[in-house]
C-alpha positions, 0 to 999 in steps of 0.5 A: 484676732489670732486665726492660725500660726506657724512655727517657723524654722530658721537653719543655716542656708547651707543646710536648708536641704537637711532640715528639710528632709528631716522635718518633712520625714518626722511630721509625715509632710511634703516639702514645698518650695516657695517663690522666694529662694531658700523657703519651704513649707512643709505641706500635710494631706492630714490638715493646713501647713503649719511648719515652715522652714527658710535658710539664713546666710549669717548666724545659727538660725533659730525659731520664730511664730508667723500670727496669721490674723483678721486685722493686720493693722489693728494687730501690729498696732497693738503689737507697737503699743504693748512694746513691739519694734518693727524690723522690716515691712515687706507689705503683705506681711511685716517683722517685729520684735518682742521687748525682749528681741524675739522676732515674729512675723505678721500676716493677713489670714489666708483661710487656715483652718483645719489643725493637722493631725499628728505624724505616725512614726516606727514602733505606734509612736505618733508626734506633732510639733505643737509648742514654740518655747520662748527662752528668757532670762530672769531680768526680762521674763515678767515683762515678756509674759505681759507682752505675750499675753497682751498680743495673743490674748490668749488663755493662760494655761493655769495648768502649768503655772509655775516659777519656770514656766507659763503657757499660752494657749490658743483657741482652736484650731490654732496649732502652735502655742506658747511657753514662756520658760524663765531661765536660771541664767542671764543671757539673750532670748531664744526660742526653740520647737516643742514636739509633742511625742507619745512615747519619747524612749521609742522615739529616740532611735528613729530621730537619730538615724534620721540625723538628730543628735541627743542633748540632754534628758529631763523627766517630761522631755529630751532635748535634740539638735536637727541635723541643722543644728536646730534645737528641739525637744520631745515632750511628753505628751498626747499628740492628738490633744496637745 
């Protein structure tokens, strides 16, 4: 069973340092290095750690979920056998692969349990990252929802079920789900952070001053890159719910 997830941010080592300070700035957290050079988890007074960031030597960096759960073993293996590889096995935790090659990580729960609280920002805007949105090309996007929702065995969010999109939704108190998003393109699978936002206009400002810089706007979200150069997007939202 699924007890708590992360979202995990992946940013170029060489600006680990911004990414930080912009992310701990907008969810109102402290940064925490780790043992291991090069990560850091953000801790809140407001509720139990549930972003973390590290620094990769090759590639632009993305995103990633870390699936805390009760039964590691009996996790991964239904992992393996919905279609899952194993990337590496660091003993305590492991990296897999979906169908699709979207990386996650595994875990044994550590007694997450309180959802933190949404983060207050200038103008009454209140925001918490909530979603990790898995970006999938039309000829992998059935088989990759299978996937998900085998492993998570998680409600699907009739709400939103639509051509585009497909949610995921956990019990709580797991503070991060799943969308699912089918691409109008071919091309290899990402994932990206979804923040929910209570006012996305009066948000916007502050954020690029912070160093984010505008991407696109669509009627229920904008799109961002951090000063890392991590794409995000405000989304329309309650972030207290959400």
């Amino acid at each position: 069973m699924i007890r708590w997830v992360d979202a995990f941010l992946d940013r170029p080592m060489d600006r680990l340092d911004a990414a930080v300070a912009f992310w701990a700035t907008v969810t109102g957290s402290d940064p925490e290095p780790q043992k291991d050079p090069g990560f850091v988890r953000l801790r809140t007074a407001a509720g139990d750690e549930w972003i973390e960031i590290q620094g990769v030597r090759e590639g632009p960096g993305g995103h990633h979920p870390d699936i805390w759960v009760d039964d590691l073993a009996g996790f991964n293996g239904r992992a393996l056998t919905a279609g899952a590889t194993v990337v590496s096995d660091h003993g305590s935790w492991q990296t897999l692969r979906s169908p699709a090659g979207l990386e996650f990580c595994t875990a044994e729960w550590r007694g997450q349990r309180v959802r933190p609280r949404p983060a207050n920002g200038p103008d009454g805007v209140t925001l918490r990252p909530h979603q990790l949105c898995f970006d999938l090309a039309p000829s992998v996007y059935d088989d990759e929802v299978r996937f998900w929702q085998t492993l998570t065995e998680w409600r699907l969010d009739e709400g939103v079920r639509a051509d585009e999109f497909v949610r995921l939704q956990p019990e709580p108190p797991v503070p991060v789900r799943f969308l699912l998003q089918r691409l109008g393109e071919e091309r290899a699978a990402s994932v990206h952070l979804d923040v929910s936002c209570s006012d996305i206009p009066a948000a916007r400002p502050w954020h690029e001053s912070l160093g984010a810089t505008f991407v696109g706007e669509w009627p229920n979200w904008t799109t961002f890159r951090d000063p890392a150069g991590g794409l995000y997007c405000l989304t329309k939202g309650d972030p207290a719910t959400d």
